[in-house]
C-alpha positions as CSV (number, residue, x, y, z in Angstrom):
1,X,-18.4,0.7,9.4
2,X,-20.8,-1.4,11.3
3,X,-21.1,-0.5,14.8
4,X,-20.1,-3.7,17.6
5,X,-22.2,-6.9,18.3
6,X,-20.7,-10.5,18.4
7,X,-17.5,-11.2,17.0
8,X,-18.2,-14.7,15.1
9,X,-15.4,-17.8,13.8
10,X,-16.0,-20.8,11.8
11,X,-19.7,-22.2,11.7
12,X,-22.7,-20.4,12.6
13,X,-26.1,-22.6,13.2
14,X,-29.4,-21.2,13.4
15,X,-31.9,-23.8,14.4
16,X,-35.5,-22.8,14.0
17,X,-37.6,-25.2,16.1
18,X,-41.2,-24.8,16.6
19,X,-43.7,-25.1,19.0
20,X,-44.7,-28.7,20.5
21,X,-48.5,-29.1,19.1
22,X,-51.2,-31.2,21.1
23,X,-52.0,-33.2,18.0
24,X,-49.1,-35.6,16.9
25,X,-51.4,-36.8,13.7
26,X,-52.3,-35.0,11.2
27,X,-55.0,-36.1,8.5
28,X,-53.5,-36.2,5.0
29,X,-52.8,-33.3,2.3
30,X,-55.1,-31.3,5.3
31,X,-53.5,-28.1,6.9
32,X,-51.7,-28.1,10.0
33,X,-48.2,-27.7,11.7
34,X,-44.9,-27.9,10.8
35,X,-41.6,-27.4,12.2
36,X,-38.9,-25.9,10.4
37,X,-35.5,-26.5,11.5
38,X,-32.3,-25.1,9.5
39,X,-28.5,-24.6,10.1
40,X,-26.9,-22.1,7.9
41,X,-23.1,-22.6,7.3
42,X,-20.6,-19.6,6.9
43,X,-17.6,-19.7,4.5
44,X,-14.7,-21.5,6.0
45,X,-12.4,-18.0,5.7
46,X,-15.0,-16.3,7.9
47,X,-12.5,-17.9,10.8
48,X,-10.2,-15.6,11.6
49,X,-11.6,-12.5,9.9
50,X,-12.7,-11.0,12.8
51,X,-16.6,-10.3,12.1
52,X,-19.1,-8.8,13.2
53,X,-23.2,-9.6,13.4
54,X,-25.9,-8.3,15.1
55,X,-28.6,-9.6,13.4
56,X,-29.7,-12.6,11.4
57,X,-32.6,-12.3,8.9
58,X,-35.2,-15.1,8.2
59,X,-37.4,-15.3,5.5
60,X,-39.4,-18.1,4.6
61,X,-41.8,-18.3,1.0
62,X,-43.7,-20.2,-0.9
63,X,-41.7,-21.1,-4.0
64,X,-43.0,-19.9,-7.1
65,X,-45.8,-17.7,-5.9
66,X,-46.7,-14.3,-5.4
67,X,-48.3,-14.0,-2.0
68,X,-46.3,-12.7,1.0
69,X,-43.8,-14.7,2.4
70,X,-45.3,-17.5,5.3
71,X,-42.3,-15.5,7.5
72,X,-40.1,-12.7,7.5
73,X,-38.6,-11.7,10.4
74,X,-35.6,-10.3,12.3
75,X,-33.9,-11.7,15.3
76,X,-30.9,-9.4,17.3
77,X,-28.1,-11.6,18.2
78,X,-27.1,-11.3,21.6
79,X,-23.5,-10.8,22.8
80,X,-21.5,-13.1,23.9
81,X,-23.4,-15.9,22.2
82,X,-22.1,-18.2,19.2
83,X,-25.4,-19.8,18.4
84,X,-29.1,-18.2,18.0
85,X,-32.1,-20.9,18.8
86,X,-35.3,-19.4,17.4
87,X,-38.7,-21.0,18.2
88,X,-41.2,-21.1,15.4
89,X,-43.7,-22.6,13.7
90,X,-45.3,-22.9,9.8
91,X,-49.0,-23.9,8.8
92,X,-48.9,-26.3,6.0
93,X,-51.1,-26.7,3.5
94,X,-50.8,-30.4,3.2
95,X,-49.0,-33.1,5.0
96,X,-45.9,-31.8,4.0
97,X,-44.7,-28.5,1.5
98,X,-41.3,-27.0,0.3
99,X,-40.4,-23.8,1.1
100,X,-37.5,-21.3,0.3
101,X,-35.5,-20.4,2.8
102,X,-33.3,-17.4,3.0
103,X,-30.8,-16.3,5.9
104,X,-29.2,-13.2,5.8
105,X,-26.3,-12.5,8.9
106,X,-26.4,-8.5,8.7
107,X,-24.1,-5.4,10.5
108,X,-27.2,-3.0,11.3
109,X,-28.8,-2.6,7.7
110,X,-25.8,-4.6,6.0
111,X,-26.6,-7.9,4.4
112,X,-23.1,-9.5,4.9
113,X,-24.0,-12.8,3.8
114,X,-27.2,-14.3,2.4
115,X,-28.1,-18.1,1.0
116,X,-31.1,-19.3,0.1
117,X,-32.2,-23.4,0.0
118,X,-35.2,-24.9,-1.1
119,X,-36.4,-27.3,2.2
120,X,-39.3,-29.8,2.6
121,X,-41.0,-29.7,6.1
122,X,-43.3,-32.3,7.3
123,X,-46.2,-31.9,9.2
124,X,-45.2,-33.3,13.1
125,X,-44.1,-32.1,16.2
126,X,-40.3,-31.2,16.6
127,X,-37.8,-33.0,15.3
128,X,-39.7,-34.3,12.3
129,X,-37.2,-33.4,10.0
130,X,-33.5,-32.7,10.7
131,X,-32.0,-29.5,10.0
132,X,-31.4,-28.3,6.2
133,X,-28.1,-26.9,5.7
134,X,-28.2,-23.7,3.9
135,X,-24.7,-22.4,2.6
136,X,-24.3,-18.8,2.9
137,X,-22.1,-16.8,0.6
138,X,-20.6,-13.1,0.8
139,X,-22.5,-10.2,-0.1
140,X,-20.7,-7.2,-0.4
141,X,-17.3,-6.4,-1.5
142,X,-16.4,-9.9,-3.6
143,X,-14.3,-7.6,-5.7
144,X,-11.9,-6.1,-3.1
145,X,-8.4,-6.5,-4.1
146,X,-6.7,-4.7,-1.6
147,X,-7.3,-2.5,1.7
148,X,-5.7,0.2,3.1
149,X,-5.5,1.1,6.8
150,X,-5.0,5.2,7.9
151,X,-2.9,6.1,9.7
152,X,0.3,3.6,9.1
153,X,1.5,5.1,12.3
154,X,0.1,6.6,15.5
155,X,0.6,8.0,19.0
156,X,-1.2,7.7,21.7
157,X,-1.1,8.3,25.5
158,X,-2.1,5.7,28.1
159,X,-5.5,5.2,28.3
160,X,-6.1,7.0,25.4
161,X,-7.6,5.8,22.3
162,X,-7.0,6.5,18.4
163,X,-9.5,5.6,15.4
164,X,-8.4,3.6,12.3
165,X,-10.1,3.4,9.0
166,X,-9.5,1.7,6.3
167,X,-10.3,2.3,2.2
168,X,-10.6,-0.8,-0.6
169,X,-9.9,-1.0,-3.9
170,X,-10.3,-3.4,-6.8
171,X,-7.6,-5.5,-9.4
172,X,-7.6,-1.9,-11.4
173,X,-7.2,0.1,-8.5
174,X,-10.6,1.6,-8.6
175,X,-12.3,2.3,-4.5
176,X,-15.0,0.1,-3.6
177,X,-17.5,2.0,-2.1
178,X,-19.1,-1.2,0.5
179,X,-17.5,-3.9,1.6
180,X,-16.9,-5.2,5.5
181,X,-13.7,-5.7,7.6
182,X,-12.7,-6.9,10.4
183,X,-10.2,-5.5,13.5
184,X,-7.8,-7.3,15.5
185,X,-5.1,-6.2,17.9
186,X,-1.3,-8.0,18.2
187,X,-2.3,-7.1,22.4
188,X,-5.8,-8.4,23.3
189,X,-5.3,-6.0,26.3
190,X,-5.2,-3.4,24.4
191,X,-8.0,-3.8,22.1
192,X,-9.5,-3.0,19.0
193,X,-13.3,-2.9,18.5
194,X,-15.5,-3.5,15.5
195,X,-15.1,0.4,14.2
196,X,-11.5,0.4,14.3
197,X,-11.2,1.9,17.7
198,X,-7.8,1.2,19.6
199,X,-7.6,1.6,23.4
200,X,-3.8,1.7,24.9
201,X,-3.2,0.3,28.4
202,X,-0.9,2.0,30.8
203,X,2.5,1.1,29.6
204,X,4.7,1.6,27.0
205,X,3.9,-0.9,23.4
206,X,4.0,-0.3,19.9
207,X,1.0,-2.4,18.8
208,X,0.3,-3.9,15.4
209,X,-3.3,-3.5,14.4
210,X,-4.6,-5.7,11.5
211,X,-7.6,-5.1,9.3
212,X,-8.6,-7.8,7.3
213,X,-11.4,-7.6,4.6
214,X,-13.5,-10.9,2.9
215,X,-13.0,-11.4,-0.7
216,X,-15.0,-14.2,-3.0
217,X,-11.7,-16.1,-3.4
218,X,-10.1,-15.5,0.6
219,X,-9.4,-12.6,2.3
220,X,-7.0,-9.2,2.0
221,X,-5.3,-7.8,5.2
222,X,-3.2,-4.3,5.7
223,X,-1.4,-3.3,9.2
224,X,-0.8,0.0,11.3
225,X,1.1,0.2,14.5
226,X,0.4,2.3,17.4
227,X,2.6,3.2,19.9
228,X,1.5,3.6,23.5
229,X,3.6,5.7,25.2
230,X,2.7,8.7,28.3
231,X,1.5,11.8,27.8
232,X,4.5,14.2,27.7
233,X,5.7,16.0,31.1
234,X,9.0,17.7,30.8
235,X,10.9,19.7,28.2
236,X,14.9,19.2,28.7
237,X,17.7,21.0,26.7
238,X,20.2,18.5,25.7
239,X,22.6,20.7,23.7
240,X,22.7,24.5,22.7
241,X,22.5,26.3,26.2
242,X,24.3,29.2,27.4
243,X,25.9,29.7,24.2
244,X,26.8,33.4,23.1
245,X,28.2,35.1,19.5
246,X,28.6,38.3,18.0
247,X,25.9,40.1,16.5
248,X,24.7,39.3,13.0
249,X,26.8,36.0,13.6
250,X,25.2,32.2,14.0
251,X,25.5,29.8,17.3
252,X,28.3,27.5,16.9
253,X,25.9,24.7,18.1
254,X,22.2,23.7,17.1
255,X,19.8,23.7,20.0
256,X,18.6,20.6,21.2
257,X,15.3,19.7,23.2
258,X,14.0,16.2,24.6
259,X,10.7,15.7,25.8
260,X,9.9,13.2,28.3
261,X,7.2,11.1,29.8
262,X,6.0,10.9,33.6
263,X,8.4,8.0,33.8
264,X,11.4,10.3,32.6
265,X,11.9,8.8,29.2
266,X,11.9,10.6,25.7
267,X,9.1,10.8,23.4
268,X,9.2,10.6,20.1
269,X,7.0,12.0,17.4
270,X,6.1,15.4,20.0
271,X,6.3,19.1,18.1
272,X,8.6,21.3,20.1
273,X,7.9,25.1,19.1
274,X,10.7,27.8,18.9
275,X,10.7,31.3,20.5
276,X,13.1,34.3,20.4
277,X,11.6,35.5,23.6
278,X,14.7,38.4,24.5
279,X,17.6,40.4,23.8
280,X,16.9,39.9,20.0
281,X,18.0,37.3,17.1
282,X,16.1,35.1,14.9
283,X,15.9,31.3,14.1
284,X,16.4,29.2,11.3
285,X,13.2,27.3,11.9
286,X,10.9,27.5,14.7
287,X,9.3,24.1,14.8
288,X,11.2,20.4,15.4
289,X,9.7,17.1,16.2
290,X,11.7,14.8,18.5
């Protein structure tokens, strides 16, 4: 899963404005400079699906032609930001020229989404032309039918952490090998991160942590809860003790354990481990779980 960056909802712009040039006219079908200026537009169920970018990809050609692309480069995204303004400029050929432009938002090597538009830039200073829209579709795992998160149920102790995963299939049931999703915790203090990593807080909580993958039509989600709880600090019989019988002969009554937490409450889900550790006798099982 991609590692964590800047978690994104509803529409990302990328502006691409260029640098002001001393010469505001420009002799016709002469070369000379350009500004490009584009805002690419993310599906409206990108929302609430919790994702992740670190890096947008530009890449800007001639159309038709085989020489290298007038630009290709890669810009990191910063944290924290919604928006990435990117100063830049194109030599034209002639007082104005089309280009293809492609944006690709990508999770380290990913290509999450990618659209390409066909854009007409003028020569000028910025501001020349006003930004081309270019749509940007889903890349990877358009044939997802369902997801499934491991484990269903966990425990863990305060402050402690616990990793989720999550596998995805198509409409026959068959994994998909690549596709992206998305983390989000029922407790924002006790969060989540973009490789399914849960932190617990300090008190007790069952937490509900949903995973939610994009699709070409919407979106799929599965569920896991986690239940914070303390590590465990006492062992108490509840039942069983100080019992005695014949030789050969069983206990009249099971024996019972509970172990508790630092705040002298029972945990659950904790294997307790059988010994017969004098005076003989054996047990019918030497493991429980409370």
């Amino acid at each position: 899963m991609p590692g964590p960056a800047l978690r994104l909802a509803g529409i990302l712009g990328l502006v691409l404005a260029g640098i002001t040039c001393n010469e505001n006219v420009t002799a016709p079908n002469r070369p000379g400079p350009g500004v490009l200026r584009a805002v690419g537009v993310l599906p409206a169920n990108t929302a609430a699906a919790g994702l992740v970018f670190d890096n947008v990809h530009l890449v800007v050609v001639r159309p038709s032609r085989a020489s290298p692309a007038v630009l290709d480069k890669t810009y990191n995204f910063p944290a924290g930001s919604s928006q990435l303004n990117i100063s830049e400029q194109l030599l034209l050929q002639a007082t104005s020229e089309d280009f293809d432009v492609t944006l690709e938002y990508r999770s380290g090597n990913i290509v999450l989404f990618s659209g390409t538009s066909r854009v007409t830039v003028h020569q000028g200073p910025p501001g020349s032309d006003p930004p081309a829209v270019i749509n940007v579709t889903l890349q990877v795992g358009t044939n997802v039918a369902a997801i499934t998160v491991a484990p269903k149920t966990s425990s863990v102790p305060f402050g402690g952490t616990v990793t989720l995963s999550a596998t995805a299939q198509d409409a026959q049931g068959a994994p998909v090998p690549q596709f992206y999703v998305g983390w989000s915790s029922s407790d924002p203090q006790q969060p989540v991160d973009a490789a399914g990593v849960f932190t617990a807080g300090n008190q007790r909580d069952t937490v509900t942590i949903t995973a939610k993958a994009l699709t070409a039509s919407g979106s799929v989600t599965d569920q896991a809860s986690v239940i914070v709880m303390p590590a465990p600090a006492a062992l108490v019989v509840t039942n069983g003790n100080g019992q005695s019988a014949p030789a050969g002969f069983r206990l009249p009554q099971p024996l019972e354990v509970e172990v508790r937490g630092s705040d002298n409450l029972p945990i659950p889900g904790v294997t307790v481990t059988f010994a017969v550790t004098s005076g003989g006798g054996t047990l019918d099982s030497t493991t429980t779980t409370t």
